[in-house]
C-alpha positions as CSV (number, residue, x, y, z in Angstrom):
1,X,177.3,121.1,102.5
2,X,176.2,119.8,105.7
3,X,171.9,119.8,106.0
4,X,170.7,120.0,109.5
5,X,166.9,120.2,110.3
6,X,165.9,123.0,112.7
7,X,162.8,123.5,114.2
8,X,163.4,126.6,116.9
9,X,161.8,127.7,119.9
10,X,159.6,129.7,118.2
11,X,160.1,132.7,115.0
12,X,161.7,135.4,116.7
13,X,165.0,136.4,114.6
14,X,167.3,135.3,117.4
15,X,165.8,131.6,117.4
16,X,165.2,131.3,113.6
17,X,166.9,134.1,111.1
18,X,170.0,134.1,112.7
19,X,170.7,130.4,113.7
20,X,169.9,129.8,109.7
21,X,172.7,132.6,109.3
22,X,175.0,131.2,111.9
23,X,174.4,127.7,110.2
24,X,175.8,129.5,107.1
25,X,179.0,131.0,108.5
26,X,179.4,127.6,109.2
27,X,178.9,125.7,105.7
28,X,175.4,124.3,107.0
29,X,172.3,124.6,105.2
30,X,169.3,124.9,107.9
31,X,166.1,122.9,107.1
32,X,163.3,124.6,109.0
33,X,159.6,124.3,108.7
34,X,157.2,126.7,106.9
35,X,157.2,130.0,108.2
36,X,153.2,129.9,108.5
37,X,153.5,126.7,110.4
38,X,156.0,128.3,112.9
39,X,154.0,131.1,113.6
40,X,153.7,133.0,116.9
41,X,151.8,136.4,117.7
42,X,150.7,138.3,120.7
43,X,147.2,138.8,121.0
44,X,145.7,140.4,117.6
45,X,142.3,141.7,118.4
46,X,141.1,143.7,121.1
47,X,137.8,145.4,122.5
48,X,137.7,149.4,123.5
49,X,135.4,151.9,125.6
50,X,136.2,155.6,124.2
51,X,140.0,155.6,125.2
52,X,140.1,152.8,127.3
53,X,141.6,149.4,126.3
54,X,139.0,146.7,127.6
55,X,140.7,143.7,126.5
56,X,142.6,141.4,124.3
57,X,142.7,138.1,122.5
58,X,143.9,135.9,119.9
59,X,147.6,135.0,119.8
60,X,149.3,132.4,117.6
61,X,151.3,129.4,118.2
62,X,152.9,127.0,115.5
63,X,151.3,123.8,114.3
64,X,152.7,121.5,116.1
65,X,151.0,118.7,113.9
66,X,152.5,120.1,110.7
67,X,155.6,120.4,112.0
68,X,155.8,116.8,113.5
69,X,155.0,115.9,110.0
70,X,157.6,117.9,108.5
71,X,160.3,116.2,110.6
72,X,158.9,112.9,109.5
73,X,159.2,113.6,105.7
74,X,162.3,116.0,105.8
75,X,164.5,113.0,108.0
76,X,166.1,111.5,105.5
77,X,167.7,114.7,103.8
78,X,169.3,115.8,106.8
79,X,172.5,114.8,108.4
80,X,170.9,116.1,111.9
81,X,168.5,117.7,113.9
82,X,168.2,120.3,116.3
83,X,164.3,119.7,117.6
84,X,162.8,122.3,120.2
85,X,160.4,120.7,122.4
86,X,158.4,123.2,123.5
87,X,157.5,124.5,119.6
88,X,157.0,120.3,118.9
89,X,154.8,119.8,121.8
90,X,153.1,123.7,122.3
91,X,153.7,125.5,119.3
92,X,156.1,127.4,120.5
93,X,157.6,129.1,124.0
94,X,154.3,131.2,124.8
95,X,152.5,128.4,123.7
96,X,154.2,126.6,126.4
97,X,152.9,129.0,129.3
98,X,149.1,129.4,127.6
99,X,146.8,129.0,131.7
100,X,145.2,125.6,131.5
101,X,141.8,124.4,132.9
102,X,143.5,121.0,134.0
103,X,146.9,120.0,134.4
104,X,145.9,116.7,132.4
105,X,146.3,112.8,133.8
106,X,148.9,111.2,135.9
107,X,152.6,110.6,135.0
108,X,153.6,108.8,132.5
109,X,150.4,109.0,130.4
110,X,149.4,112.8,131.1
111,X,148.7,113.7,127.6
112,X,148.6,111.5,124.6
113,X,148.4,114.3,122.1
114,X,151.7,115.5,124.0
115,X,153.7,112.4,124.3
116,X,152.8,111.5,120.5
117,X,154.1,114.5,119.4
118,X,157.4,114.4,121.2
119,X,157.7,111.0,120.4
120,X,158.4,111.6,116.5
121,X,161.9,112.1,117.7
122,X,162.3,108.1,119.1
123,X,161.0,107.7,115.3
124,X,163.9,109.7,113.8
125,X,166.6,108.0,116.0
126,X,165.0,104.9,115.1
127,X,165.3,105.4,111.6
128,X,168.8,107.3,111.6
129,X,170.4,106.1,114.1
130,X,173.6,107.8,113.1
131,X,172.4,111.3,112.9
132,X,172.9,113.7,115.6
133,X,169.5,114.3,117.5
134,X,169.9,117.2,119.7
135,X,167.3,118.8,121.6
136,X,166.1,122.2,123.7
137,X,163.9,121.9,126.1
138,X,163.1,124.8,129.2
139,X,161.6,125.1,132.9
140,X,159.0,127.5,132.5
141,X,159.8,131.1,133.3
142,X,158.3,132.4,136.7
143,X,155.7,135.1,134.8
144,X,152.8,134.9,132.5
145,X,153.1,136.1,128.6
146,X,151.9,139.9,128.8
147,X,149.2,140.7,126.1
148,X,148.7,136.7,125.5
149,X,145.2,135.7,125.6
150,X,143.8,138.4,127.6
151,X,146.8,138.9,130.1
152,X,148.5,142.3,130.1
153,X,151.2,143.6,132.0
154,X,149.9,143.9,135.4
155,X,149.2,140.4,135.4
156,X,153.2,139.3,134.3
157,X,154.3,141.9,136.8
158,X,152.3,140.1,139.8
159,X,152.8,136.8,138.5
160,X,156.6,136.9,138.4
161,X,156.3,138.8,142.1
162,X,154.5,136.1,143.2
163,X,156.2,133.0,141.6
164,X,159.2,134.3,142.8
165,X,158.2,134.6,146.8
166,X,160.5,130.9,147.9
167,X,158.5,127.5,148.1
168,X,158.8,125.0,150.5
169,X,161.6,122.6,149.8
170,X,160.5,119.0,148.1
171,X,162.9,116.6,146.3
172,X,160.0,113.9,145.3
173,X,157.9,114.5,141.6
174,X,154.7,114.3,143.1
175,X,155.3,117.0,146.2
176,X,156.9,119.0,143.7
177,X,153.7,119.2,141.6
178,X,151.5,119.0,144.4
179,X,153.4,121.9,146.5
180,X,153.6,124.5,144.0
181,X,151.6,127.2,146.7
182,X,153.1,125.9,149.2
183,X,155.6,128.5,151.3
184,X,158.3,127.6,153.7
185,X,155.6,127.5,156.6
186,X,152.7,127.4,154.9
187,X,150.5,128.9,151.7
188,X,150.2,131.8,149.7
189,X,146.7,133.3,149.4
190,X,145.1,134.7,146.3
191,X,146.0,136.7,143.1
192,X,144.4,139.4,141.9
193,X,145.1,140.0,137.7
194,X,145.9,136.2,136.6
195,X,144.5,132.8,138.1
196,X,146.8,130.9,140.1
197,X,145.1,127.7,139.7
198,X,145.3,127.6,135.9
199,X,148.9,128.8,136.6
200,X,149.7,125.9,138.4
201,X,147.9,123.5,135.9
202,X,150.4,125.1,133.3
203,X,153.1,124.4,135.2
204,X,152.5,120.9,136.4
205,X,152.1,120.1,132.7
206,X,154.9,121.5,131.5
207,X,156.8,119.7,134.5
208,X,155.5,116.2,133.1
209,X,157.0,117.0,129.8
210,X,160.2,117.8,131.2
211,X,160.2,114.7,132.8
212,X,158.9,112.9,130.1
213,X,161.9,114.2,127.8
214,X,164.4,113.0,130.2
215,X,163.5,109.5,131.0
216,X,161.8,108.1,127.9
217,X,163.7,110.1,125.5
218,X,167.1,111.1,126.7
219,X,167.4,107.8,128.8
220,X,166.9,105.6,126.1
221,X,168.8,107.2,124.1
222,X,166.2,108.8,121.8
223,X,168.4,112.4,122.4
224,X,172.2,112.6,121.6
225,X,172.2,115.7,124.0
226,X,169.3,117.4,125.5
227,X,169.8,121.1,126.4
228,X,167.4,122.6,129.4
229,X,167.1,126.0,129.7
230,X,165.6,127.6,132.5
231,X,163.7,130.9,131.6
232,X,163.8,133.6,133.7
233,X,164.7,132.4,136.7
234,X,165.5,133.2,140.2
235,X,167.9,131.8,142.8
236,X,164.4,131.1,144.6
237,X,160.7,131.0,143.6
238,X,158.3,128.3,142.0
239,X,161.1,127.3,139.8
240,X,163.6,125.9,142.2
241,X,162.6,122.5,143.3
242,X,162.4,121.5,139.6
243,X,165.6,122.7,138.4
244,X,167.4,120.4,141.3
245,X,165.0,117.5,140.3
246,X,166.0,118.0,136.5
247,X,169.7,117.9,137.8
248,X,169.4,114.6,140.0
249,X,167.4,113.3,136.9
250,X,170.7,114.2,134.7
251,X,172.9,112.6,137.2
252,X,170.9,109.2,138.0
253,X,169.5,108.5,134.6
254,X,172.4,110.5,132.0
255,X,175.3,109.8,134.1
256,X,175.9,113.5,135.3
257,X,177.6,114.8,138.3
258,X,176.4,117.9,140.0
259,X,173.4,117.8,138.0
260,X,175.2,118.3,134.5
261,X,176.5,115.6,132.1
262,X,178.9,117.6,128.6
263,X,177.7,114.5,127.2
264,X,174.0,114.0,127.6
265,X,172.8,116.8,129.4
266,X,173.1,120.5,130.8
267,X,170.4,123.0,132.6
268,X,171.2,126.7,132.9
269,X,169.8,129.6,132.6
270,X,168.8,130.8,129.2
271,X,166.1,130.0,126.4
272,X,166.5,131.9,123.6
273,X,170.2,131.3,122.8
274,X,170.0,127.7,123.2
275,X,169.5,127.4,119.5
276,X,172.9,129.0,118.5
277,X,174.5,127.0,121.2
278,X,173.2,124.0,120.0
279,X,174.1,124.7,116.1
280,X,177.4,124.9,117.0
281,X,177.4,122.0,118.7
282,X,176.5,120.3,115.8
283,X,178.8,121.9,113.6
284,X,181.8,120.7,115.8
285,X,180.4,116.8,115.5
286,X,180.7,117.4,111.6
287,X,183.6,118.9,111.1
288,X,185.3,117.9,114.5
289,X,184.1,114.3,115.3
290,X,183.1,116.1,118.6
291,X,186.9,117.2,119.4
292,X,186.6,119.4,122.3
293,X,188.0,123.1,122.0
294,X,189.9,124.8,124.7
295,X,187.8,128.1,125.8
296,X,189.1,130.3,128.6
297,X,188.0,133.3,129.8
298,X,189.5,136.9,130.8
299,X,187.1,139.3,132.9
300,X,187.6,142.8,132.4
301,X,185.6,143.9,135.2
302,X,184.4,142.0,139.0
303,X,184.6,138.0,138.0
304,X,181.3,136.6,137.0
305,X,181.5,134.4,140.0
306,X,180.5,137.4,141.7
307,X,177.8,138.5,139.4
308,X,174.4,136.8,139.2
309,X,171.6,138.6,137.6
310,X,168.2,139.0,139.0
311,X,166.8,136.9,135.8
312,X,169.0,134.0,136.1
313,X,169.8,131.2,139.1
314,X,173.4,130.8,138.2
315,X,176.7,133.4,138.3
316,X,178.0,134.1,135.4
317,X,180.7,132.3,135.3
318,X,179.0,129.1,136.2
319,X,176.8,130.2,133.1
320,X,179.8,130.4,130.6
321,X,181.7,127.3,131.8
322,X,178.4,125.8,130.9
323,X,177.4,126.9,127.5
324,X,181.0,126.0,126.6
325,X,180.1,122.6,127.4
326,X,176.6,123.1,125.4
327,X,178.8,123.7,122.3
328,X,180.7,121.0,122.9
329,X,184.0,122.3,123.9
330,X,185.8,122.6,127.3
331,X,186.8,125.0,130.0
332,X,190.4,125.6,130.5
333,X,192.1,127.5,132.3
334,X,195.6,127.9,130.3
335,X,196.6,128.3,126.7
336,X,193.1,128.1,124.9
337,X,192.4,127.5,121.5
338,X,190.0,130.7,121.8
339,X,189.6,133.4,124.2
340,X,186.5,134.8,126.1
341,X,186.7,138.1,126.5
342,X,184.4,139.3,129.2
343,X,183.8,142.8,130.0
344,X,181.9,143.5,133.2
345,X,182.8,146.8,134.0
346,X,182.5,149.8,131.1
347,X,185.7,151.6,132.4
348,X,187.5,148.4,131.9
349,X,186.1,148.5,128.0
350,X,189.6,149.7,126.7
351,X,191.7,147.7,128.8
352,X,189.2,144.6,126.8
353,X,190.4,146.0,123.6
354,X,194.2,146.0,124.5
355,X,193.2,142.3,125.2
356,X,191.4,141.4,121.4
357,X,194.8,143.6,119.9
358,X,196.9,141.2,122.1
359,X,194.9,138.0,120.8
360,X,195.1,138.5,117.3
361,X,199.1,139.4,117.3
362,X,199.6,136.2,119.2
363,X,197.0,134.2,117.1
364,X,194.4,133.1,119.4
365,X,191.0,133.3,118.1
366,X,188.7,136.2,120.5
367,X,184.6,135.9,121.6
368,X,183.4,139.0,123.0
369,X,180.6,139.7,125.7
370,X,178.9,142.3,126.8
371,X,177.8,142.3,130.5
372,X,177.7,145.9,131.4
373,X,174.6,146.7,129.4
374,X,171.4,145.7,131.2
375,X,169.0,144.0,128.0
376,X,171.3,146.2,125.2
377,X,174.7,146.6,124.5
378,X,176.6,149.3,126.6
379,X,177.5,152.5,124.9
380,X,181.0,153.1,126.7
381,X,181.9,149.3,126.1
382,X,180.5,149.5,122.0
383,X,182.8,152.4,121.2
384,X,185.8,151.1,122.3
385,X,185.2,147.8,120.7
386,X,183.8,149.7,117.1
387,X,186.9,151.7,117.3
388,X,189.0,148.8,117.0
389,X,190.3,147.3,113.4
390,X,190.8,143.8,115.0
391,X,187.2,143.6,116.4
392,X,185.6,142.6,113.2
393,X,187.5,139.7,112.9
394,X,185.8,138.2,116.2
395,X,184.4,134.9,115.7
396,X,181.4,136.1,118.2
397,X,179.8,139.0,120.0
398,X,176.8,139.6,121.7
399,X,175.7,142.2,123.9
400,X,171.6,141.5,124.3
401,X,169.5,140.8,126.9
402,X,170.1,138.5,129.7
403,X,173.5,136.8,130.4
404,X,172.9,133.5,129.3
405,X,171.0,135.2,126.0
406,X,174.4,136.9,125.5
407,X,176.4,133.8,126.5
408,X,174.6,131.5,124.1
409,X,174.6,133.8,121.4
410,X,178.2,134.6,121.4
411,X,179.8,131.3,121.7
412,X,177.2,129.5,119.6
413,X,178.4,132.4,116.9
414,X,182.1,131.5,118.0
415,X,182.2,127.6,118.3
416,X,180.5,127.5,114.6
417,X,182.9,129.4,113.3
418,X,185.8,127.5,114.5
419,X,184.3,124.3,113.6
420,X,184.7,125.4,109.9
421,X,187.6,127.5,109.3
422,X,189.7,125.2,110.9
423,X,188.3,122.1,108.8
424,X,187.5,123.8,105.7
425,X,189.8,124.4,102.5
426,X,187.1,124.6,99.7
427,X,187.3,128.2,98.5
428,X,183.8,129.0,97.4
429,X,182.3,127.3,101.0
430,X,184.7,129.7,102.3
431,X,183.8,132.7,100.6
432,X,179.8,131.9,101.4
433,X,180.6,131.5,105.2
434,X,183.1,134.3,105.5
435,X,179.6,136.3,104.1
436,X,177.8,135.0,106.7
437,X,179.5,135.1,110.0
438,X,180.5,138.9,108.8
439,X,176.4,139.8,107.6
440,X,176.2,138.4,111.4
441,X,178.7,140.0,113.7
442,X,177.5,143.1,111.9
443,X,174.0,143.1,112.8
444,X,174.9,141.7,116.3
445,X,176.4,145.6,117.0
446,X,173.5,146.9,114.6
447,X,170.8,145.2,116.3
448,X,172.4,145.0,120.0
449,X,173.4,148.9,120.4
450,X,172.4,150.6,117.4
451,X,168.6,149.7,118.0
452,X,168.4,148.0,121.4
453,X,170.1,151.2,122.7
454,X,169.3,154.2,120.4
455,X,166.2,154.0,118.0
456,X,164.0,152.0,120.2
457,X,164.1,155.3,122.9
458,X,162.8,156.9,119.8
459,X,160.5,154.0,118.9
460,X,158.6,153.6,122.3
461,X,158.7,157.2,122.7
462,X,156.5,158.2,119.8
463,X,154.2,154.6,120.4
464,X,153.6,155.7,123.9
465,X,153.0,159.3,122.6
466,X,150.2,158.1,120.1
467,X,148.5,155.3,121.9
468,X,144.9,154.9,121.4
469,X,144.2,153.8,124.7
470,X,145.0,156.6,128.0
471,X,144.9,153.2,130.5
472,X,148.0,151.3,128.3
473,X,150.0,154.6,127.0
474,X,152.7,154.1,129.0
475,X,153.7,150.7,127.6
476,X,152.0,150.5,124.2
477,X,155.5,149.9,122.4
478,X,154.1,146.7,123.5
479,X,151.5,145.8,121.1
480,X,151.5,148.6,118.7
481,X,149.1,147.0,116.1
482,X,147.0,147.2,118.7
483,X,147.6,150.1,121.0
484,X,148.4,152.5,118.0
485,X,146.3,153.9,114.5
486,X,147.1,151.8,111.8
487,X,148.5,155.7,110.0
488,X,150.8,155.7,113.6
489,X,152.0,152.0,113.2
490,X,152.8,153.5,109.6
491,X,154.8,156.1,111.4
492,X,156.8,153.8,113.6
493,X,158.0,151.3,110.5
494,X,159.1,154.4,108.2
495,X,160.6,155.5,111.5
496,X,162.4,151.9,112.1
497,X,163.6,151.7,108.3
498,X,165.0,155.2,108.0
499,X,166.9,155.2,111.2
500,X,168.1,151.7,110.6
501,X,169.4,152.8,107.3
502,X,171.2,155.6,109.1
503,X,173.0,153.5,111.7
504,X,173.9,150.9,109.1
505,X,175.9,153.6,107.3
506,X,177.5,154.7,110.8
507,X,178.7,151.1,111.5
508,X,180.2,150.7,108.2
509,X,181.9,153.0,108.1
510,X,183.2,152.0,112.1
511,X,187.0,151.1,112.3
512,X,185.9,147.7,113.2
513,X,184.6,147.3,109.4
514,X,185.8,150.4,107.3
515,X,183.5,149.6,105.0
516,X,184.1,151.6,101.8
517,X,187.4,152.7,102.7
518,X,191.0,152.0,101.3
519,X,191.9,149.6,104.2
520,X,189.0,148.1,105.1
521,X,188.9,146.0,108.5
522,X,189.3,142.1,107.9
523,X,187.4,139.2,109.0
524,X,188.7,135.3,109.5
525,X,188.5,133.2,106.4
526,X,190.8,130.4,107.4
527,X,192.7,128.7,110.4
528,X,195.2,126.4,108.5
529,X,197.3,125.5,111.8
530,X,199.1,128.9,113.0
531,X,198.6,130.5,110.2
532,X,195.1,132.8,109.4
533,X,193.8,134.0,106.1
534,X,191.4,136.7,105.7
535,X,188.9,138.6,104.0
536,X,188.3,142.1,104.0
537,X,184.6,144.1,104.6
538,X,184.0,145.4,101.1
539,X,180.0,145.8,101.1
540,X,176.9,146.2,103.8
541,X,173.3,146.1,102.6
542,X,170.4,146.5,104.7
543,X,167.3,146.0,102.6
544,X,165.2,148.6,102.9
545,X,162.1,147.3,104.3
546,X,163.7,144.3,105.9
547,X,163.6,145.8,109.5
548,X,160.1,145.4,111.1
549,X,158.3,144.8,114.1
550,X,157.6,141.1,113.5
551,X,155.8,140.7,116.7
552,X,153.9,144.0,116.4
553,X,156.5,145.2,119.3
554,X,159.2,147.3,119.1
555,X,161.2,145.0,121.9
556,X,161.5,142.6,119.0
557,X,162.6,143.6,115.2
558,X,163.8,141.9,111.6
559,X,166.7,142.9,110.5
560,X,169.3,140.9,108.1
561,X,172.3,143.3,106.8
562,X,173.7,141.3,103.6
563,X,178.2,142.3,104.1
564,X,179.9,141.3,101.2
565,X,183.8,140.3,101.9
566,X,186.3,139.4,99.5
């Protein structure tokens, strides 16, 4: 088995529990730091007037020390690593945003305790040069982190209005950083619930680092492949100007063209499924030697080069020709080795299903995605999939939250997957993947519909129904360790568990599993040439106080079903 050290954007399930799962599917055991030393938290204590909120404080980021260390002593048990900058340089992706008093020194040396840290990975290349170094890296997103040292929700709400109002075009590092206020013909005036100086400090910072990671690390060859993600973005705003210097960076020091290199380098929108993407990337190196896989892609619905969401700066299809690059395969547009299936319109859902039914008769290997649902998966477009017997032997789903999200998620499920079952004839590293990528495509519906679009109506509805605090009852599903009794916050985990337990029934017992049944739905075991074996569902566990609200919100849960196949 394959060891690759992981240190992820931060501890949220999609960036650590389930790349550690996906890493599993794919016969890859996922070093990762301690839990304590990866930890991030929303503000934790607060001060009240009667039923007014008054403020809040005290949020957690990792140790980015410990985990530098951690790299150092764990290097020479792993075959490769998978580094996030932002959780190695600022303890994580709110870390990253925290409103600084200074923007620290002049470029190159704008922060020694910075470059220090980010310079343990010249160390590991140094002392391994054969090992795979990959790394994630984002622009920072256009708003502030609500309920993060004192800012709440009004604040992210002007601060993404206001960072997304366009700049004034500069091509040069130092306008860039210097023209951050700066409109088209002339300068935007004050904010009223965030400060837009220490804003701009944050960002000019972060900026450095971004351009720190691409010339003295990527450049000299510190970084096997650096993947940039660019959080909630626009197709104008603050953002802009850097995103086109990172791509002439890619093209004049990482050979790119058109700002992206399938080599060295790609930028595109998305953050939190850069991890998956990059996992499989690495599992194709292993198992592959870095052989590229034919992806294509069929839209059931308008064509994503028609569709660009309000949180991203690319279509969608520029998006997905992308990622496939991240995971390092290829875009084609003829006889793939495996099939996106893209459904963009929810009246098109069955007519998606005809298409996976199709796939698996002629042997081609099927990725779903799930762009009709708007931060959850789409009801219509769920049922038709969950009431399909060939749908649980996808290699990948995803139906949450932003495009790239879902498209990062998915494929990085997907390329994984085929990586191994293509490579692999051992039949007890078989039987512990097949485990895996099923326990995964199974929580992928539970977690993307079941709870994304059912209990957490019920969730927010009872948080916001009990909050403590008249001035923050409308959003206190937000921080409800904080906004709720501790007797209600009680409430809302026995709440979470019972439903959950509920729904994980209901999905089992979903044609797309058949858990429990005489014919139970089948999953891929093994691609030897033309020919597929398979294994069939035969158990799903969800433990019972496994689901919780690990950021004290309900937008974010735990939640690891254990499928047994056989």
């Amino acid at each position: 088995m394959k060891n690759v050290l992981y240190v992820p954007l931060d501890d949220r399930p999609v960036n650590l529990d389930d790349v550690i799962t996906q890493g599993k599917s794919a016969g890859i055991h996922v070093i990762t730091p301690d839990a304590a030393d990866l930890r991030n938290r929303l503000d934790s204590h607060k001060t009240s007037s009667g039923t007014t909120l008054l403020t809040t404080s005290c949020p957690a980021y990792g140790d980015s020390a410990k985990i530098r260390q951690f790299i150092l002593d764990h290097a020479a048990s792993a075959d490769g690593f998978i580094l996030s900058a932002d959780m190695l340089a600022y303890g994580g992706l709110i870390g990253s945003r925290r409103l600084r008093a200074d923007a620290g020194g002049a470029y190159p040396a704008y922060d020694s305790t910075v470059t220090d840290l980010l310079d343990v990975i010249c160390l590991v290349k140094q002392a391994y040069p054969d090992k795979p170094v990959y790394v994630l890296d984002t622009i920072m997103r256009l708003a502030t982190t609500s309920f993060a040292e004192g800012l709440d929700l009004a604040a992210y709400t002007e601060s993404r209005n206001f960072m997304l109002q366009p700049r004034r075009v500069f091509s040069q590092f130092a306008d860039i950083l210097s023209g951050y206020n700066l409109s088209p013909d002339g300068s935007y005036g004050s904010t009223a619930t965030f400060d837009k100086e220490q804003y701009y400090n944050t960002r000019q910072h972060k900026f450095k680092t971004n351009r720190y990671i691409l010339e003295y690390l990527a450049q000299e060859g510190a970084i096997d492949f650096l993947a940039v993600g660019v959080d909630d973005a626009n197709t104008q705003g603050v953002q802009i100007n850097e995103i086109h210097y990172v791509e002439e960076c890619i093209n004049g020091w990482l050979g790119g063209m058109n700002g992206q290199n399938p080599d060295r380098a790609i930028i595109l929108p998305d953050a939190d499924g850069l991890g998956q993407a990059l996992m499989a990337r690495m599992a194709d190196q292993f198992y592959r030697n870095g052989a590229k896989t034919g992806y294509a892609v069929q839209y059931f619905g308008p064509h994503g080069s028609t569709l660009t969401s309000p949180y991203e700066y690319m279509d969608v299809h520029q998006n997905i020709v992308h990622h496939v690059e991240i995971v390092g395969a290829e875009f084609v547009s003829s006889s793939p080795a495996v099939e996106i299936v893209a459904v963009t319109a929810k009246d098109q859902a069955p007519a998606a299903v005809d298409r996976i039914e199709a796939n698996r008769a002629n042997g081609t290997p099927t990725v779903v995605i799930d762009f009709v649902g708007a931060g959850a998966a789409d009801a219509m477009v769920t049922e038709a999939l969950l009431g399909s017997r060939h749908t649980g032997s996808l290699l990948g789903y995803s139906g949450w939250n932003t495009p790239g999200n879902k498209i990062g998620i998915a494929l990085g499920m997907s390329q994984a997957r085929y990586a191994f079952v293509t490579t692999e004839n051992d039949a007890a590293a078989l039987s512990l993947a097949v485990n895996a990528h099923g326990s995964l495509l199974f929580k992928r519906f539970l977690k993307d519909y079941y709870y994304k679009r059912l209990a957490i109506a019920e969730i927010r509805e009872y948080a916001r129904a009990h909050s403590l605090y008249e001035n923050v009852a409308a959003i206190a599903d937000q921080n409800m360790l904080l906004f709720n009794s501790p007797e209600d916050y009680a409430h809302l985990q026995a709440m979470l568990r019972e439903r959950m337990q509920i729904h994980t029934a209901t999905l089992a017992g979903a044609c797309a599993f058949l858990i429990g049944s005489d014919e139970p739905a089948c999953s891929i075991r093994q691609i030897n040439g033309d020919g597929w074996s398979f294994s069939e569902y035969a158990s799903a566990v969800l433990p019972y106080d496994d689901p919780d609200y690990i950021w004290g919100r309900a937008f974010e849960i735990t939640l690891n079903p254990n499928l047994t196949l056989q």
